[in-house]
C-alpha positions as CSV (number, residue, x, y, z in Angstrom):
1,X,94.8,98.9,75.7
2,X,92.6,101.5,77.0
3,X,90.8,101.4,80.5
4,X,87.5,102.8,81.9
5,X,86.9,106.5,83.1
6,X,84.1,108.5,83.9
7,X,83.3,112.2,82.5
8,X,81.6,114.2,84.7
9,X,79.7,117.4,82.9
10,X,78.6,120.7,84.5
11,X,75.9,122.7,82.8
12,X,75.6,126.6,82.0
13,X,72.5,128.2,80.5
14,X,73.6,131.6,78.5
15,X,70.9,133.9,77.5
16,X,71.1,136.6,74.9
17,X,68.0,139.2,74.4
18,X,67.1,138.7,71.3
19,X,68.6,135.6,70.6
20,X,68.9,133.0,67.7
21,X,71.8,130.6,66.9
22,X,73.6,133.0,65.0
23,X,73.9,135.4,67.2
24,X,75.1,132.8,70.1
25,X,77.6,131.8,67.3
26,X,78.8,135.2,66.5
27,X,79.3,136.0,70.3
28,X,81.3,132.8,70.9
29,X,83.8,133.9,68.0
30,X,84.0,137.8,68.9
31,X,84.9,136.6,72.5
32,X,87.5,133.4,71.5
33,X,89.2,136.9,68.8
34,X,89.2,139.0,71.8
35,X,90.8,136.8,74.0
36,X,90.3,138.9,77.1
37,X,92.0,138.0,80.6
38,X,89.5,138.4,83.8
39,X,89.0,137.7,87.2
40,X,86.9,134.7,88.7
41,X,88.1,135.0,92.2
42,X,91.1,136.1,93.9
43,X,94.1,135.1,92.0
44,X,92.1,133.3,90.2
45,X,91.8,134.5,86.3
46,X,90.5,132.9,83.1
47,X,90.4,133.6,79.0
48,X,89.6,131.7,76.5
49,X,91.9,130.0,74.1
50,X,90.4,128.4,71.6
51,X,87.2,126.4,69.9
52,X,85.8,124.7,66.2
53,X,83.5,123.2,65.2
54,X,82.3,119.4,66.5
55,X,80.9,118.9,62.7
56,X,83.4,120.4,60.1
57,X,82.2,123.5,58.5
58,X,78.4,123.5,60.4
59,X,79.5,125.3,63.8
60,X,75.8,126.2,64.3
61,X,75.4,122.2,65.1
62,X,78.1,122.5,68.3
63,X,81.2,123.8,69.2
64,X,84.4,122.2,71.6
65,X,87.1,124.0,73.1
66,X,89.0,125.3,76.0
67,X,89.0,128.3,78.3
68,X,92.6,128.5,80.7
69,X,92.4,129.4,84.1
70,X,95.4,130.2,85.9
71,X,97.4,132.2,89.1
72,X,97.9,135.9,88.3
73,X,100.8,137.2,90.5
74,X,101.1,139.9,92.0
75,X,104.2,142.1,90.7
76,X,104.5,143.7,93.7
77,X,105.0,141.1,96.0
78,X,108.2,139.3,96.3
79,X,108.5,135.4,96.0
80,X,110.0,133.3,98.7
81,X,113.0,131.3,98.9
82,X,111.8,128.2,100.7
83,X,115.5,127.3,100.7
84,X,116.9,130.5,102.5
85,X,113.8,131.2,103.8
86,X,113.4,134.7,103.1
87,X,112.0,136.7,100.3
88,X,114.2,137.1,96.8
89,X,114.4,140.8,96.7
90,X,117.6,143.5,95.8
91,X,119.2,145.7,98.1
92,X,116.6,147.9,97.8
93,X,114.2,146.0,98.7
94,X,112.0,145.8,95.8
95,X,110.7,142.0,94.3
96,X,113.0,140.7,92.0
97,X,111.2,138.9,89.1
98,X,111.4,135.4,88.7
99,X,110.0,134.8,85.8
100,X,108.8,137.1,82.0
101,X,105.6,139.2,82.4
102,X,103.7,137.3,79.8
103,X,103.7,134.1,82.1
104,X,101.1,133.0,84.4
105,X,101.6,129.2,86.8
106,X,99.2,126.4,87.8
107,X,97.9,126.6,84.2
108,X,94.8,124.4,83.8
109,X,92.2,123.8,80.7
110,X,88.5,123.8,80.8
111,X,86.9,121.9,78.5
112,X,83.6,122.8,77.0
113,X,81.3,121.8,74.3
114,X,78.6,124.8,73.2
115,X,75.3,124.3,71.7
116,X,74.0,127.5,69.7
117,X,70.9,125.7,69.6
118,X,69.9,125.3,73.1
119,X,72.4,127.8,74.5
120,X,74.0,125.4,76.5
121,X,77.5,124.8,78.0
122,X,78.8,122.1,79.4
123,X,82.4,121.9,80.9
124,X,84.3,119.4,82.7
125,X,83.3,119.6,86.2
126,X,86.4,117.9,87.6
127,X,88.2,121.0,86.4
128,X,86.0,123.7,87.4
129,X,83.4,124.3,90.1
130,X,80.0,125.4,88.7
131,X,80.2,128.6,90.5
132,X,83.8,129.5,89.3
133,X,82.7,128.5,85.8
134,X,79.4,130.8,85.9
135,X,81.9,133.7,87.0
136,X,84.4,133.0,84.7
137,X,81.9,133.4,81.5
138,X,80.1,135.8,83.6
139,X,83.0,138.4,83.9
140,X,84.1,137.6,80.5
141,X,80.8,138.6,78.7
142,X,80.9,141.6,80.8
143,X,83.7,143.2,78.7
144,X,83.2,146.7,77.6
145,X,83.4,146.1,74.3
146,X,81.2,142.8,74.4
147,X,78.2,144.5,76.2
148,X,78.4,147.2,73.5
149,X,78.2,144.1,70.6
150,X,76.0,142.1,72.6
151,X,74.0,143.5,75.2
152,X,73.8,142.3,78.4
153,X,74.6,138.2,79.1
154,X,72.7,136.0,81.6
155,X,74.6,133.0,82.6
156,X,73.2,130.9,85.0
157,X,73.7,127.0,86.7
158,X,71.5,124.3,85.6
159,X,70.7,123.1,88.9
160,X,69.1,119.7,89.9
161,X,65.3,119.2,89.8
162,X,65.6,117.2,92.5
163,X,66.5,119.9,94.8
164,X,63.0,121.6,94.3
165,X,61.3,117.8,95.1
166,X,63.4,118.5,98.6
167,X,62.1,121.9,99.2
168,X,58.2,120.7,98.6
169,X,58.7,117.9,101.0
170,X,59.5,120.3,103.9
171,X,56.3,120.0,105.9
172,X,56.0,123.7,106.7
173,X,57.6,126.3,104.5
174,X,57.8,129.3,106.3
175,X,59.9,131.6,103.7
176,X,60.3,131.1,99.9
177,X,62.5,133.1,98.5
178,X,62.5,132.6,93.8
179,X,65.1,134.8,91.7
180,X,65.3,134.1,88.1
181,X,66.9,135.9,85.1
182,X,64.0,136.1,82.0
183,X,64.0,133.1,80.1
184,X,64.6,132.2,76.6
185,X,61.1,131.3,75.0
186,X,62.6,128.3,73.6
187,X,63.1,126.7,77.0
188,X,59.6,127.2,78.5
189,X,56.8,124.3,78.9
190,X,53.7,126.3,77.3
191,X,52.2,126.8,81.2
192,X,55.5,128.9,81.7
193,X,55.2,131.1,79.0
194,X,52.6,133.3,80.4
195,X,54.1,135.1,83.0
196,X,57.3,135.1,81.4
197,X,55.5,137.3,78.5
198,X,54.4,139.8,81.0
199,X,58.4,140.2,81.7
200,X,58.9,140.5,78.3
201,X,56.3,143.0,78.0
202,X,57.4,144.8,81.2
203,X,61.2,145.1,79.9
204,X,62.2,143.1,83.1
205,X,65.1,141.4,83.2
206,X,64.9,139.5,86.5
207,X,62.1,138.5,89.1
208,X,62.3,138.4,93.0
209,X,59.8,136.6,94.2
210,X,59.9,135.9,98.3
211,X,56.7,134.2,100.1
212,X,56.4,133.9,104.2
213,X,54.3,132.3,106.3
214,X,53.8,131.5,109.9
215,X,55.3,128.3,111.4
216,X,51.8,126.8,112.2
217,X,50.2,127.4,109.2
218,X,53.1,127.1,106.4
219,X,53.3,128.0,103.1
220,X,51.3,126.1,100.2
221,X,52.9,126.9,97.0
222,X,50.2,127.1,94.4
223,X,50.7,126.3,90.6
224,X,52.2,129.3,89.1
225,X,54.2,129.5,92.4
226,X,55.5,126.2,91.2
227,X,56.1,126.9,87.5
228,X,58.2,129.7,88.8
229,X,60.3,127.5,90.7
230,X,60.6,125.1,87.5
231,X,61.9,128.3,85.5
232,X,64.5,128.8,88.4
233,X,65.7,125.6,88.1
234,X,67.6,127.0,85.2
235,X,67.8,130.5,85.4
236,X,68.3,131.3,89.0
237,X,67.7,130.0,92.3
238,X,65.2,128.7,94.8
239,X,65.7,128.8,98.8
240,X,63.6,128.1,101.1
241,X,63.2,127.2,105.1
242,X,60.9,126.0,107.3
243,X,60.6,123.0,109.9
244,X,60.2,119.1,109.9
245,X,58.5,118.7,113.3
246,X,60.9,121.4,115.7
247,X,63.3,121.2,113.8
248,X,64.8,123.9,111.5
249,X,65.4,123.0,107.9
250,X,66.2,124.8,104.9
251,X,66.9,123.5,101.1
252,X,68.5,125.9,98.2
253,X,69.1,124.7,94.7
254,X,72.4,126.6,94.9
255,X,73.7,124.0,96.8
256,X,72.7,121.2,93.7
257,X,74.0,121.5,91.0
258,X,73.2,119.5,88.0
259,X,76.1,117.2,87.0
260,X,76.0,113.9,84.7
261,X,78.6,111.1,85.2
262,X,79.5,108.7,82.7
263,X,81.8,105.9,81.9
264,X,83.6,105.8,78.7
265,X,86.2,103.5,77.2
266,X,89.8,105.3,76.7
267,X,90.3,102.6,74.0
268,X,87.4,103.5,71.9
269,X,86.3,107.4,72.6
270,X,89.1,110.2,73.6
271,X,87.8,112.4,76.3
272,X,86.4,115.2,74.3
273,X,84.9,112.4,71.8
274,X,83.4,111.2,75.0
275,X,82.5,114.7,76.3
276,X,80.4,115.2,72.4
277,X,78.9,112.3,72.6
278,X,77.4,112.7,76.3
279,X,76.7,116.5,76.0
280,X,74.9,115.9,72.8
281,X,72.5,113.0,74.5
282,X,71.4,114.8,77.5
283,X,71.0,118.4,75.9
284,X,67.2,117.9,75.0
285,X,67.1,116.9,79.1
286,X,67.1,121.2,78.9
287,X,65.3,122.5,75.9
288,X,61.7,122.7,76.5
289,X,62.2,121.3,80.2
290,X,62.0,117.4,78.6
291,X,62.4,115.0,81.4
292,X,61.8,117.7,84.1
């Protein structure tokens, strides 16, 4: 008899430039061969372990996986004897090894499902944070022997839109601070595109965009200020303060991150069943900004 649960799904956006399917397919596979072991933060390390496809033998139309993350210890450090109290070392002083080189503790998968079309990630958010995700693909792509293969990766949190409807409502904006890694064409809503062509055409790889104004007068973000903002919303971030009356306020989109929760039945869908099907309904939410 199976019982209800609820999936909850974290998004990343990863951009090649160029990029096509293929070549989002080609990375996944080079990186799942490599299998290399970083850092996301402090002891805190990742690698990937492994993927196929979600339809047999067509891995362009989605692939599902696993990444590990896990403790790295520090060989240099001795472990504690809660029992003794004191630390397990020999007469010379030096750690004594508890357990073989090759093993790492608190072990924990990652789930993912990857689009090649639409570049998109998702991963079980009640396994990973969105920032600890974005570092862990982050520092994986930025293996010596990737970057040489690939180029450089942009991977960056799909973020709420509702977080950008908080930071218009503030009744006077007094700094507006828009970063945002170039696009993917693909993604853009045709009023986006123009600007973003000028990066292309520039060779610019990321914009900084920061607005201020007084606290009487207040800033008025104007339409391409907005479209920026939009682009943000998936490729970087959007922060800004100002003041609801006297009082100080300030809204980011770092600190909304998009998520979808959904109930599925364990007696009808196993979790990455459930995790396919709910990925593959929302991922035109991000392709061409539908339903933004």
């Amino acid at each position: 008899m199976g019982r209800e649960k609820t999936i909850a799904l974290g998004v990343l956006n990863i951009k090649t430039q160029p990029h096509s399917p293929e070549n989002y397919l080609k990375l996944f596979k080079y990186l799942f061969k490599m299998k290399p072991l970083v850092k996301i933060r402090g002891a805190d390390y990742g690698t990937p372990f492994s993927f196929h496809p979600i339809v047999r033998d067509e891995p362009l139309k989605g692939i599902i996986g696993t990444f590990f993350k896990y403790l790295e210890i520090d060989p240099s450090k001795p472990w504690l004897d809660l029992e003794k109290h004191e630390p397990i070392v020999n007469e010379e002083g030096d750690p004594i090894p508890q357990v073989s080189k090759h093993k790492r503790p608190n072990t924990k998968e990652i789930e993912f499902v990857f689009y090649p079309n639409g570049h998109r990630l998702f991963f079980n958010a009640k396994s990973i944070t969105p920032s600890m995700a974005k570092k862990l693909l982050e520092s994986l792509f930025c293996d010596e022997n990737i970057k040489k293969k690939f180029g450089l990766i942009d991977v960056e949190i799909e973020t709420s839109i509702e977080a950008i409807e908080k930071i218009l409502k503030i009744p006077k904006i007094t700094k507006l601070e828009i970063t945002f890694s170039r696009p993917n064409d693909d993604d853009l809503a045709e009023e986006e595109q123009r600007f973003i062509a000028r990066m292309a055409n520039q060779k610019a790889r990321k914009i900084e965009l920061k607005l201020t104004s007084d606290k009487v007068v207040g800033l008025i973000p104007d339409d391409q200020t907005k479209a920026m903002m939009n682009v943000a919303i998936s490729n970087g971030d959007v922060t800004a303060e100002g003041y609801e009356g006297e009082n100080k306020v300030s809204e980011s989109t770092v600190e909304h991150p998009f998520e979808h929760r959904e109930k599925y039945d364990t007696a009808l869908q196993t979790f990455s069943a459930a995790m396919i099907n709910v990925s593959s309904n929302i991922l035109g939410y991000f392709t061409k900004q539908k339903g933004r």
